[in-house]
C-alpha positions as CSV (number, residue, x, y, z in Angstrom):
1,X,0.0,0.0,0.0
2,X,1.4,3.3,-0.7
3,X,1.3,6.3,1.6
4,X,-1.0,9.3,0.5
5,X,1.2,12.4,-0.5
6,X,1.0,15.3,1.8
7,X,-1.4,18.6,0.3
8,X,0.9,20.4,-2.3
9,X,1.6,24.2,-2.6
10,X,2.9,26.3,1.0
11,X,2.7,26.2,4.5
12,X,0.6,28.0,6.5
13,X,0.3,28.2,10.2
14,X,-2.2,29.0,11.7
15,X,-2.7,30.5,15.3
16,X,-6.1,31.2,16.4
17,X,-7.0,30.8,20.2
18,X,-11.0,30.4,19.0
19,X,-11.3,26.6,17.5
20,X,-14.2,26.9,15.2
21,X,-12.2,30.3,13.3
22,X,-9.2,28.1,13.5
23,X,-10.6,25.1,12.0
24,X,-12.8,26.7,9.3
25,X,-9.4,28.9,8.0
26,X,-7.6,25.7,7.7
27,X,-10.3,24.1,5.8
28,X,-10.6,27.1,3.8
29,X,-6.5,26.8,2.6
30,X,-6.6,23.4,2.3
31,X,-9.2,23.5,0.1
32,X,-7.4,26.2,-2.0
33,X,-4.3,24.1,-2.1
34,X,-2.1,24.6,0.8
35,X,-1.2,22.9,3.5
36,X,-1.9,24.2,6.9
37,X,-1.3,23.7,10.9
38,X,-3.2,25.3,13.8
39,X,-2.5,26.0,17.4
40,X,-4.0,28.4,19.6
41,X,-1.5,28.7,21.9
42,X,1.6,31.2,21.1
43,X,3.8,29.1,23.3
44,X,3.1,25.9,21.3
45,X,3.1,28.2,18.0
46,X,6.4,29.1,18.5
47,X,7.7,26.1,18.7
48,X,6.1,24.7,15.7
49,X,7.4,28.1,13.9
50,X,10.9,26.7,14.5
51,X,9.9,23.3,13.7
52,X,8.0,23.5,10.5
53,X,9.7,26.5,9.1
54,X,6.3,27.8,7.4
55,X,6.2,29.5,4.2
56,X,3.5,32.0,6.1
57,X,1.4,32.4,9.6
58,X,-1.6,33.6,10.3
59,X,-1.4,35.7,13.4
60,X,-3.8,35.9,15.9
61,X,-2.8,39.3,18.3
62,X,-4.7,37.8,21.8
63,X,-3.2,34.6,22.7
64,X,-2.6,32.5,25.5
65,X,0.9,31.8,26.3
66,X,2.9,34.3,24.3
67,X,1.1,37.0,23.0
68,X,0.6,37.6,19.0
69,X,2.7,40.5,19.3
70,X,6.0,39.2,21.5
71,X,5.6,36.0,19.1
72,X,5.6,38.5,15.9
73,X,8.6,40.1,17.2
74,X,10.5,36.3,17.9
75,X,9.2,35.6,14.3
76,X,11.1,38.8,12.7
77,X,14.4,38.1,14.7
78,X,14.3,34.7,13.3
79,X,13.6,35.9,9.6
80,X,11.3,37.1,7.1
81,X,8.7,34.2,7.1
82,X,5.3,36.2,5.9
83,X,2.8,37.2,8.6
84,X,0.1,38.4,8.7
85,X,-1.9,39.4,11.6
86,X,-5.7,38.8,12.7
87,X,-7.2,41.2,15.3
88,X,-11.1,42.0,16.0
89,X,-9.5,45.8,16.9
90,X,-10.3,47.8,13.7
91,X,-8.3,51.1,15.6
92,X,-6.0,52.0,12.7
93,X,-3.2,52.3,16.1
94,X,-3.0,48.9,16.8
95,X,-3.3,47.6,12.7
96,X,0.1,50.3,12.4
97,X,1.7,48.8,15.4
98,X,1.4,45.1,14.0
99,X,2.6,46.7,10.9
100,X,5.6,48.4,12.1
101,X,7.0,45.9,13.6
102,X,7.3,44.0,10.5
103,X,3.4,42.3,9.9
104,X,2.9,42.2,5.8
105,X,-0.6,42.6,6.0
106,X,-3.7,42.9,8.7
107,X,-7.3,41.0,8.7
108,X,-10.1,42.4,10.9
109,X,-12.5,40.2,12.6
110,X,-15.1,39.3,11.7
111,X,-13.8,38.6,8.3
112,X,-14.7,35.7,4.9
113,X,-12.4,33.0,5.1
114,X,-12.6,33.3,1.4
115,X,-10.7,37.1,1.8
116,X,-8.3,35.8,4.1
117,X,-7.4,32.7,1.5
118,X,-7.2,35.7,-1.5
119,X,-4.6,37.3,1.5
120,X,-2.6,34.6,2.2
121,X,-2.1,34.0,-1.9
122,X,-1.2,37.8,-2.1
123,X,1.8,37.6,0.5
124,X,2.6,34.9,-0.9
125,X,3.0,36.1,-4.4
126,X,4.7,39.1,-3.5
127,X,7.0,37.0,-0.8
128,X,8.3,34.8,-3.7
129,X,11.8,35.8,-5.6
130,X,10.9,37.9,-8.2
131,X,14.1,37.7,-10.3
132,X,12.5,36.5,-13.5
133,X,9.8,39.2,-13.6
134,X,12.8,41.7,-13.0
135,X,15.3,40.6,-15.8
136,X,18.1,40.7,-13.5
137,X,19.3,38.5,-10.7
138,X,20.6,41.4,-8.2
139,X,20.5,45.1,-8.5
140,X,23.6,47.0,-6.7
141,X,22.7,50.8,-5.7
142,X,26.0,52.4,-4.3
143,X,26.8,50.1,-1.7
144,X,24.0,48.3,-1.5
145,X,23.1,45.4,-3.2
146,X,19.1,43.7,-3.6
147,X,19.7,39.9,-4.6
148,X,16.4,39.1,-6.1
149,X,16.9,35.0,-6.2
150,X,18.0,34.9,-2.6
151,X,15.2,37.8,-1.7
152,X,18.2,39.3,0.4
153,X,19.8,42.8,0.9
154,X,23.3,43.4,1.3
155,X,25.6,46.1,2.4
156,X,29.0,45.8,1.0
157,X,31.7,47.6,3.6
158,X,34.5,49.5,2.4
159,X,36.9,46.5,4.1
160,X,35.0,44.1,2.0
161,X,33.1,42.9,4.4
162,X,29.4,41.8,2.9
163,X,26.7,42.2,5.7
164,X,22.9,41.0,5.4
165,X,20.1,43.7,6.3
166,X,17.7,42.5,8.6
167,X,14.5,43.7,6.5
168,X,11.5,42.6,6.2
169,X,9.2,41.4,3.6
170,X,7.6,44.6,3.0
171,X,10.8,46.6,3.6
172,X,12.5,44.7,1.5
173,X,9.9,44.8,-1.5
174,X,10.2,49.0,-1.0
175,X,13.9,48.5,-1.0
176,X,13.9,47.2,-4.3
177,X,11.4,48.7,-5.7
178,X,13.4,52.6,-4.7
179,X,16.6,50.6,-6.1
180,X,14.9,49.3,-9.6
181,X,15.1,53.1,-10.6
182,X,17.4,55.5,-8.6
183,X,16.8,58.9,-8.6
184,X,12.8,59.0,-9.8
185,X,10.4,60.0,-7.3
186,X,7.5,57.3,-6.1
187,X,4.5,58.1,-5.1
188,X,3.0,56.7,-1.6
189,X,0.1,55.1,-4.0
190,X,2.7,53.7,-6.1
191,X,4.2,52.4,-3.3
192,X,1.1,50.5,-1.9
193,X,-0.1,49.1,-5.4
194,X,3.3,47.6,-6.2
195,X,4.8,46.5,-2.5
196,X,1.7,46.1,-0.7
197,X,-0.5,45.3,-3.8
198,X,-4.7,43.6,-2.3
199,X,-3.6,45.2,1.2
200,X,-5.9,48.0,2.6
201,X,-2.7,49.8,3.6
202,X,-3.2,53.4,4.2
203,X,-0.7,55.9,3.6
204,X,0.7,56.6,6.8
205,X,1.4,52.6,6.6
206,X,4.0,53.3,4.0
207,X,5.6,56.0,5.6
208,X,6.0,54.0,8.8
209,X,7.7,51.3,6.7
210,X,10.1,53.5,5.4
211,X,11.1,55.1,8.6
212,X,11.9,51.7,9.4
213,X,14.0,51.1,6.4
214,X,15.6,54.3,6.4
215,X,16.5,53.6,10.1
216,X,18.4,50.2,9.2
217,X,20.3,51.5,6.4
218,X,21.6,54.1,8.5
219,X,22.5,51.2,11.3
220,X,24.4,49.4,8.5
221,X,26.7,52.6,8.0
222,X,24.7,53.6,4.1
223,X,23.5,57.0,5.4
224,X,20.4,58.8,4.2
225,X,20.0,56.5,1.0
226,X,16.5,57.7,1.0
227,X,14.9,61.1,0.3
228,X,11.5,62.2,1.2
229,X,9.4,64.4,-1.7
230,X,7.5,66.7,0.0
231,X,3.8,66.1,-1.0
232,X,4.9,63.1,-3.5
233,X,6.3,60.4,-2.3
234,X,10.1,59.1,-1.7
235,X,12.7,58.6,-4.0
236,X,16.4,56.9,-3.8
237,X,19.7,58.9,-3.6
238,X,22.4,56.4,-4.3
239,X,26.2,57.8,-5.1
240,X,26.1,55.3,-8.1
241,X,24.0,53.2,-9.6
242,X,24.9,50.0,-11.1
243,X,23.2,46.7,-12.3
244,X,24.7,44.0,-11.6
């Protein structure tokens, strides 16, 4: 007799404290296509984070055990495994505050399963390397360099030292979508349609995420790589410019 294969296509985990929301989201992706695990305990979540390396989670913010936000934070010093994060708080303060700490996206209870499926696909999408779309394999902006295939950013020294930027998904995406084009000024609504593209994301979200960016950069020794447009957007300021 031959063992049946496992669901195809990603990961998800799910963590939900409330059973029936649990159960019915994990029906919901399975059904899509993906594979998925629940808990609704962050303690237990956490664990099985590090176990089953995920390819995304789905975030409940009240939680026994750890809470949604302390076990957010663990995710984003682990990596940049997708999250996104399910509240029944609609207060645009607490959706920013999942946000800036790295979330890629936000769902408000009470919610259709079949929305949060169309989310999870979305992160997804945009989590995956997007080197073929792009022409290129890595994009080098003065001394930084965006590796599309390994969906990586790295800041090349002047000893020659090559260090990794602890971004996240979404700062990332905004990284490389400044980088793609030096110089040329993006609009916040730009911005949101290409990095944060089926996301409710408000303007303020954006600048949040760059403040953030800018804020790493600046740790890793690149300065003030990005400029702010009054009433437009951002835009890039590399010394040089090269594709790699």
């Amino acid at each position: 007799m031959t063992s049946t294969a496992p669901p195809p296509g990603p990961l998800v985990l799910v963590v939900e404290d409330e059973p029936s929301i649990a159960s019915i989201l994990t029906a919901y992706l399975e059904r899509e296509g993906l594979r998925a695990r629940q808990t609704g305990d962050g303690t237990t979540a956490l664990q099985l984070f590090r176990q089953l390396r995920p390819d995304l989670v789905l975030l409940d913010i009240h939680l026994p055990g750890i809470d949604g936000l302390d076990l957010l934070r663990a995710i984003r010093e682990d990596g940049q495994t997708p999250v996104i994060m399910v509240t029944a708080l609609a207060d645009d303060v607490d959706k920013l505050l999942g946000l800036r700490m790295g979330a890629d996206d936000y769902v408000v209870k009470p919610f259709s399963p079949p929305e949060v499926v169309a989310r999870v696909r979305a992160v997804l999408r945009r989590a995956a390397p997007q080197a073929a779309a792009k022409g290129t394999a890595s994009i080098r902006v003065g001394r930084i360099e965006i590796d599309h295939r390994a969906h990586e950013a790295l800041a090349h020294e002047p000893d020659g030292r090559t260090v990794p930027l602890p971004l996240t998904l979404t700062e990332f995406r905004l990284l490389a979508c400044l980088a793609a084009q030096p110089r040329r000024c993006f609009s916040r609504s730009h911005l949101i349609e290409h990095c944060l593209p089926e996301s409710d994301a408000l303007d303020r979200v954006i600048d949040s995420h760059l403040s953030k960016l800018r804020r790493k950069l600046q740790q890793a020794g690149q300065g003030d790589l990005i400029e702010t447009v009054r009433g437009i957007g951002y835009r890039l300021l590399p010394g040089d410019a090269l594709s790699a």
